[in-house]
N, C-alpha and C positions, 0 to 999 in steps of 0.2 A: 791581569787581575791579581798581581804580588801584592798583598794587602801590607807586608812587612816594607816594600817599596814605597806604597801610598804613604803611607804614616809617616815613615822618618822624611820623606819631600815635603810632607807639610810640617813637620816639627823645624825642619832649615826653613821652608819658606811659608808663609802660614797665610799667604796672602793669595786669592783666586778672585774673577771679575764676578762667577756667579756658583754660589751653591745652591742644587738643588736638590730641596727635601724629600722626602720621595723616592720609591725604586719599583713602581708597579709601572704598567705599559703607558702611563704617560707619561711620568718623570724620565724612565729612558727613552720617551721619545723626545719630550725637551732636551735633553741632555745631550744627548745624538748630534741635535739638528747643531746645537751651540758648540760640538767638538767638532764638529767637522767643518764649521765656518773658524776655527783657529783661535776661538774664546779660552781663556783658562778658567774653566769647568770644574766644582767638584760635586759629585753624587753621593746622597747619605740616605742609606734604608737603615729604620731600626727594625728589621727581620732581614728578609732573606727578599731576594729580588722577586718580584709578583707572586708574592707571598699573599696578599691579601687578593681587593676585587677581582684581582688580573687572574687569580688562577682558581676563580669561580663561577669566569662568565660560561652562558649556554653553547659555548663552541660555537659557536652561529658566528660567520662574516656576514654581515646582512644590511639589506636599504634600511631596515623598519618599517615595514608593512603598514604595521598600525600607529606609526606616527602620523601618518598623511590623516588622521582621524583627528587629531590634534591640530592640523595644520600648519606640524613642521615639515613643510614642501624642502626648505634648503637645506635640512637637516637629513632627510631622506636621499636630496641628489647628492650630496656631499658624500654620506655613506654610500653612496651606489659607487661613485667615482671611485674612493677608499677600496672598496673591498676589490673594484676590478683591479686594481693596484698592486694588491694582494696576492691575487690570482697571479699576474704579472710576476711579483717579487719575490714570491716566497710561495713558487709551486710545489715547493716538496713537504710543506704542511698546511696550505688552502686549495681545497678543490672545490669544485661546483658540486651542488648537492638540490637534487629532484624535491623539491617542498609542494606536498599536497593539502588544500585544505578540504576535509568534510565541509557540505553545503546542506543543511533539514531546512531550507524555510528558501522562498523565492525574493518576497520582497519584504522580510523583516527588517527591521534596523534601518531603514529608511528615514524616516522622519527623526527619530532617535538620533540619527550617525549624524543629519543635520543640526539639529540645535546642539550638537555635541559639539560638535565642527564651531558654532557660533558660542561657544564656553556658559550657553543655557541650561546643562545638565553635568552631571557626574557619574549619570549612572552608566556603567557597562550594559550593552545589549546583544542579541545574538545579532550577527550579521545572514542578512540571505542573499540568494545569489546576484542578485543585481547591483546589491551596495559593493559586495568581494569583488564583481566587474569591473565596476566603477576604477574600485581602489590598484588593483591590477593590471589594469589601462594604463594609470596616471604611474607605475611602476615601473610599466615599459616604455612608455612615452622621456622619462626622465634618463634610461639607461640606452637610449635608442641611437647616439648616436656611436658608443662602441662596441653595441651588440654583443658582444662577447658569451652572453649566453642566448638558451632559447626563450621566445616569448610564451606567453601560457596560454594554456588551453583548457578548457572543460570537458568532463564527460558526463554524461547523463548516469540517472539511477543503475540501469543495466550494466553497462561499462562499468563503471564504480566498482558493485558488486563481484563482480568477474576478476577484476582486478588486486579485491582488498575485499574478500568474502568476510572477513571478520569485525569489519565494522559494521557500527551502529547501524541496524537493520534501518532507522527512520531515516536517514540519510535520501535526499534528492536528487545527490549529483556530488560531482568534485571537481574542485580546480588544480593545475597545478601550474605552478612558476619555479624559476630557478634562482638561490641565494647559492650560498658556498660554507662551508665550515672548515674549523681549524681544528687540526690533531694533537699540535703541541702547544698551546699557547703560551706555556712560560720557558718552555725553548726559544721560539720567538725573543721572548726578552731578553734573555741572555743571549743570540747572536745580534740583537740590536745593542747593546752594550760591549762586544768584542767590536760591533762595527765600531761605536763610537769612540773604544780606547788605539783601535789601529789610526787615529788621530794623529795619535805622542802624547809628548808629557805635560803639553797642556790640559790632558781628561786625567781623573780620576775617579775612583769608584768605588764604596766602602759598602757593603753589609753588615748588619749587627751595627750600627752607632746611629747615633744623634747628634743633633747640636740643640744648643740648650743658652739663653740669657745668662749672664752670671750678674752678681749684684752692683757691679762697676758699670754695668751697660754693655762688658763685650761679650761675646759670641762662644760660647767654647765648645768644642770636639768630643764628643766623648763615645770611647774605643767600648763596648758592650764587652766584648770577649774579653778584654785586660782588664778592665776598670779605669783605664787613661784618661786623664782629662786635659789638656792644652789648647790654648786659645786660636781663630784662627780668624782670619780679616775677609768679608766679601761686600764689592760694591751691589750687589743682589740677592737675595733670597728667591728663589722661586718654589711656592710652597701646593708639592704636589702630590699632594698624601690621602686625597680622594675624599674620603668617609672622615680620614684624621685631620682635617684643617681646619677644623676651630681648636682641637686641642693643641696642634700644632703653633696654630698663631698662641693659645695659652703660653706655652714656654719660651715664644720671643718677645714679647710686649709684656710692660710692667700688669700686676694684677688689678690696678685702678685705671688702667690704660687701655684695656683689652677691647680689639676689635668685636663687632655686633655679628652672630651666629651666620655662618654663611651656608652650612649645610644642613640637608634633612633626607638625608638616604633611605634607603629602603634595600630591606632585603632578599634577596632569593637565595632560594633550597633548591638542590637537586638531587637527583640518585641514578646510581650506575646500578643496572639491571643482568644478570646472566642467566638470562631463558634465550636457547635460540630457537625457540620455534616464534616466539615474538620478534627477533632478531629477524629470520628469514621470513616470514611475511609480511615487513615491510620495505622489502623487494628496494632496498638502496634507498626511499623515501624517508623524509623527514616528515611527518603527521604533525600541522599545524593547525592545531584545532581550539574551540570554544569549548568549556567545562558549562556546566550547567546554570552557572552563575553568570557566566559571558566572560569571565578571566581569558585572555590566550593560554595555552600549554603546546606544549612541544614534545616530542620524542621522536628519535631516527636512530639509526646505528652509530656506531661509537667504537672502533678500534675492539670487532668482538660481541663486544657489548649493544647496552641500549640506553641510552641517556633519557632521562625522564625527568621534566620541570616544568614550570616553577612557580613560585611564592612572589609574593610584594607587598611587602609588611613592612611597616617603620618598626625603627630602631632607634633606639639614645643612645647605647653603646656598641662601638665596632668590635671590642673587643671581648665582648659576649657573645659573637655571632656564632650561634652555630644549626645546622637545621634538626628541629625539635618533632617529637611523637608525632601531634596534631598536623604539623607539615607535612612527613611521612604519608601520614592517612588522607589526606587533601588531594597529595599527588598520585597515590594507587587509585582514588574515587576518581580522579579525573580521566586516570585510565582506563577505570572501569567503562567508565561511560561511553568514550572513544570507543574500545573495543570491549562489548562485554561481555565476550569468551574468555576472555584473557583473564586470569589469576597470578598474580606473581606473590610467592610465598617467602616470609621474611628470610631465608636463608639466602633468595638468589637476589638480594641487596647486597651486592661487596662494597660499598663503596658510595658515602653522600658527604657533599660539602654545601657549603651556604655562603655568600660575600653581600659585603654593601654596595649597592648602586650608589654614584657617589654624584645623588643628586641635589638642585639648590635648594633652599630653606624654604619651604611652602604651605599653606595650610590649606591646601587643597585634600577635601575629605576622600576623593578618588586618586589614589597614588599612579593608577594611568594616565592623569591626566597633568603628572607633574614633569614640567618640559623634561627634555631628553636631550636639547642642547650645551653645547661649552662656548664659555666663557673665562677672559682673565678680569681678574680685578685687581688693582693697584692698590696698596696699604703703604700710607708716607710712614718712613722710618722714623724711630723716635727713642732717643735715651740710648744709642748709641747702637743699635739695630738698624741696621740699612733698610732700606724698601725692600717691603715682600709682596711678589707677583702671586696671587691666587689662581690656578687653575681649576678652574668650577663644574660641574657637570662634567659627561663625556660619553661615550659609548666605546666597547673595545675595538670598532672597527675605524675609528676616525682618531685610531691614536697619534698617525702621522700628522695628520692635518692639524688635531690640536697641539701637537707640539710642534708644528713649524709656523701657528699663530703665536704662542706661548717667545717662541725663541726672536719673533720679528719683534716685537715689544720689549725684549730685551737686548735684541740687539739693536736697536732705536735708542733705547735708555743706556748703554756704553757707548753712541755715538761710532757703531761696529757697520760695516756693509756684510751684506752675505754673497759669500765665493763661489755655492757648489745646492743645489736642488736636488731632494731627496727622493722627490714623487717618482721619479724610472732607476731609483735605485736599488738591484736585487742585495741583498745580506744572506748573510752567514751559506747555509747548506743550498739556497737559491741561486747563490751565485754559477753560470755557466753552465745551466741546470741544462741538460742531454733534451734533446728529442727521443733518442734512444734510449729509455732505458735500459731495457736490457742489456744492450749491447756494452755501454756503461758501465754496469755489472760486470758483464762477463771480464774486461777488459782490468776493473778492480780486483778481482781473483786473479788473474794472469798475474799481475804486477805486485802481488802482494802475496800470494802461495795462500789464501782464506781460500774455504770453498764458495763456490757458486751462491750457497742457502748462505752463509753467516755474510758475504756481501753484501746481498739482498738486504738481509734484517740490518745492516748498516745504513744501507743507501736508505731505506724507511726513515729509522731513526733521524738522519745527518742529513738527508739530499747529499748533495757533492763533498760537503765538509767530512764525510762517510772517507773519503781518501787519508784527512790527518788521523783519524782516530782507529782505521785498520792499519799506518806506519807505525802508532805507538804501540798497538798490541803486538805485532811481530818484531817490536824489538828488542822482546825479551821474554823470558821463561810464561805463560801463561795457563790457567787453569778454569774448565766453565765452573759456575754457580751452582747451587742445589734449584732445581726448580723450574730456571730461567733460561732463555737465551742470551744470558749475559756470562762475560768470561773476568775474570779478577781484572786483566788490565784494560777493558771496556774500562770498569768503574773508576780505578786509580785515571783512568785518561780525566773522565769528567771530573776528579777528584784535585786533582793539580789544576787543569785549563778553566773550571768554574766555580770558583771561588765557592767551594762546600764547606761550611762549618760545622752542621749539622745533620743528622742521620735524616731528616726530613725533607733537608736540602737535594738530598743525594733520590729516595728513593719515593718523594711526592712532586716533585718537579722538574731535577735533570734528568728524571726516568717517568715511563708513565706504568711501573712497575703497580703500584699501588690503587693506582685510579680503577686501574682494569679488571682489579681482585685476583691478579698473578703473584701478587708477594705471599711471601711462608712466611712461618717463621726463622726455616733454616737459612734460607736466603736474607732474611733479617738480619741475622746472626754474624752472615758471610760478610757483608756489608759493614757492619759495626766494626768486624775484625780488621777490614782492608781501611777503614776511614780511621781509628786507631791509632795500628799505626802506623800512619802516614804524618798524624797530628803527634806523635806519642806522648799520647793519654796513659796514665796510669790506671789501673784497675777501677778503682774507684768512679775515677771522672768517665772510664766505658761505663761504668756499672749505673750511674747516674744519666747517660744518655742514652743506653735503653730505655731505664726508667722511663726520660722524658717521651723518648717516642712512641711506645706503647700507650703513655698515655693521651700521646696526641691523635691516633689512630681511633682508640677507642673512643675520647670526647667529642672528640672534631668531624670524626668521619665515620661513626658508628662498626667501626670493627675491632672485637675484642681480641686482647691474646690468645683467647681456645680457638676464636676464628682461623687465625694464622698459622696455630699449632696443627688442627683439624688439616688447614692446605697441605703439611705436609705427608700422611700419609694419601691425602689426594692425589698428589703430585708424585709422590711413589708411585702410588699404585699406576696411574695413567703412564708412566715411564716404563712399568714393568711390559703391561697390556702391548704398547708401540713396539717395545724389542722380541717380544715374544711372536707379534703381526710380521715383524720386520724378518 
């Protein structure tokens, strides 16, 4: 990821078979699939790698439950296939995860779920227990041949109760089945992009830029962080920018020439919750439930936490998204209702973000009921723009499979064969993942003089790749953080090896520091310092990237700088409390 490396190879060679626009979980997964069949590949995010939808979905690996409602049956087994995959590849951040749904009604939503099924209605309705069967059935029926988890079951009103005294007293019964969730998702991405540059120097991979039409008809580069501009030549475009590709196709197609709207996303809100008595009463469960209105909503544990969603609102701009008051208040009523003992009080929201579903153009008045499928669509080049391959729709658990559709169409369109199948391929920290792990652990301290615990919270963080990132920290002078379990050359590792431009870069996505409402502000500070200078920034330009991230903290994801300031005599004090027990 020598971004200095990238740049001057395309300024000597400016020429690649396919750029691809895009740098959230599908664009690395096209990109992936086309660097490891031996393509010369270049990758362009104008942010930071799953910066947008990629690092807003509900953690959920999942079939889609309520697609089969819709009757995308192949969209469902696809995702069933995908995520068991997951589980497979990338065990050290997908596990299986206990989803229970409350059940108040036997045979509601019957006739409803029917003509809904036959595209006669729009409206959501509650589901009762016999239509949840149904749908359940047909969940395990499509997963049945690798078993991999358990099938579901029911308990009646009393078991329920007993189980999950805290909900909705009107409740009948409960199901539960098994999906799986992700811990890191835009880790994920970034070891699916170390997979795909350990290619060679046919892959490359750029954050911070664009590429952009110029008024000649060619194509030019442009560097975000320098202001660089220089032209570069691709037999392909693949335009994988989710929520962004009609503005996207804006900048390569002339303004009289421009392709017909291809998306109409929508968006969801979420919020990270720190009550653990809501935390330990849903006993490992993810609570997949109906609001009052028949929307789904979700919440389960969450590294700590409790993750609490979501929204599905259209949008016209993606770069307006952010989760607003009225959303907030939507999702604590939803909770209410689920469980309505439960009060969560504005302080123990550390932490909400919102992305677009980067769904097709529809005018469908129920945004449930707007497919959940992917799709490419082909745009003939024109004015000296090569053909751009649109990646349409998607779900984050079918990133692999729509990029290895994405990549057969393009590699058909270079007259390319493909060398190497990615479906039983483990990446990054999955690779040679232990049975044991402890033992694992233990064998990691041994070999490296870390204790036992700073192991551990590596092998978390890293799975196996947990082995490079404890050789760089002992190879030289190190010191821990204010706050954290993190040490100065932890961050300098991710700071070199994952192309960080940005303080957001560093401590909203190569860390899940933030998400979790573990950041301070001293630890903010610590961070600024070590990213700095490594970059060496001048006063000004740190002084200007606080700026920025504070304000991205506070607009984006509702936490203000008193918040962070407040963490730190929190984080005192609970340090003091520990040594004083200790």
């Amino acid at each position: 990821m020598n971004r200095k490396e990238i740049l001057d190879g395309l300024r000597h060679s400016p020429t690649v078979d396919v750029c691809v626009l895009g740098g959230g979980i599908n664009g690395i997964s096209v990109f992936r699939e086309l660097a490891l069949q031996g393509v010369s590949v270049l990758l362009v995010e104008k942010r930071d790698y799953c910066s947008g939808a990629s690092a807003a979905l509900s953690r959920m690996v999942h079939g889609g439950l309520r697609y089969l409602e819709n009757g995308e049956f192949s969209l469902v087994q696809e995702s069933l296939v995908e995520r068991d995959r997951l589980l497979h590849n990338a065990p050290h951040y997908v596990a299986p995860l206990p989803t229970t749904v409350p059940i108040f009604a036997t045979f509601s939503g019957l006739a409803n779920g029917v003509v809904r099924f036959l595209g006669l209605t729009r409206r959501p309705s509650r589901r009762g227990a016999v239509a949840i069967k149904a749908g359940l059935g047909i969940y395990d029926f499509l997963a049945r041949k690798r078993a991999l988890l358990p099938r579901h079951q029911f308990r009646g009103r009393k078991s329920t109760q007993k189980k999950w005294p805290a909900l909705n007293p009107a409740i009948c019964g409960s199901a539960t089945y098994h999906d799986a969730w992700v811990s890191h998702p835009e880790r994920i991405g970034i070891e699916l992009l170390r997979d795909a540059l350990s290619a060679g120097a046919n892959a490359g991979a750029l954050n911070y830029a664009t590429i952009e039409r110029a008024d000649a008809g060619e194509i030019l580069l442009h560097d975000k962080l320098s202001g660089e501009k220089f032209p570069i030549r691709s037999r392909l475009v693949i335009n994988a920018t989710g929520g962004w590709i009609d503005m996207a196709n804006g900048t390569l197609f002339p303004a009289d020439d421009r392709p017909a709207p291809l998306m109409g996303g929508t968006k969801g809100s979420h919020l990270i919750v720190d009550n653990p008595a809501l935390h330990d009463l849903l006993d490992g469960h993810m609570i997949y439930y109906e609001n009052e209105d028949g929307r789904i909503c979700i919440l389960f544990p969450y590294l700590g936490k409790v993750l609490v969603g979501s929204t599905d609102i259209r949008v016209e701009d993606p770069d307006a998204v952010r989760c607003e008051a009225e959303e907030r208040d939507y999702i604590l009523q939803s909770l209410a209702f689920v469980l309505p003992g439960v009060r969560i009080r504005p302080e123990e929201i550390v932490f909400q973000f919102a992305g677009v579903r980067p769904l097709p153009a529809s005018k469908d008045s129920f945004t449930g009921r707007i497919p959940r499928d992917h799709f490419c669509t082909l745009l003939e080049g024109r004015d000296g723009v090569p053909p751009v391959l649109c990646m349409i729709g998607g779900k984050w658990t079918t990133f692999r499979s729509f990029g290895e559709l994405a990549a057969e169409i393009a590699l058909e369109a270079l007259g390319r064969g493909r060398r190497l199948d990615t479906a039983d391929r483990a990446f990054g920290g999955g690779r040679a993942f232990p049975k044991d792990r402890s033992g694992w652990i233990r064998n990691l301290s041994k070999s490296t003089g870390l204790s036992v615990d700073r192991a551990a919270a590596l092998f978390k963080r890293y799975g196996t790749d947990a082995k490079d990132v404890a050789r760089f920290i002992m190879a030289g002078p190190d010191h821990p953080l204010p706050h954290a379990n993190y040490s100065a050359r932890e961050l300098l590792y991710l700071i070199g090896k994952e192309a960080v431009e940005h303080l957001d870069d560093l401590l909203i996505r190569r860390t899940t520091l933030a998400i979790t409402g573990e950041l301070s502000l001293a630890m903010t500070e610590a961070a600024l310092d070590l990213l700095a200078a490594e970059k060496d920034w001048p006063e000004l330009r740190k002084a200007e990237e606080r700026s920025r991230f504070l304000t991205l903290m506070r607009d984006r994801h509702g936490v203000a700088e008193a918040t962070l300031s407040a963490r730190n005599e929190q984080r005192s004090e609970l340090c003091e409390t520990t040594a004083r027990s200790g």
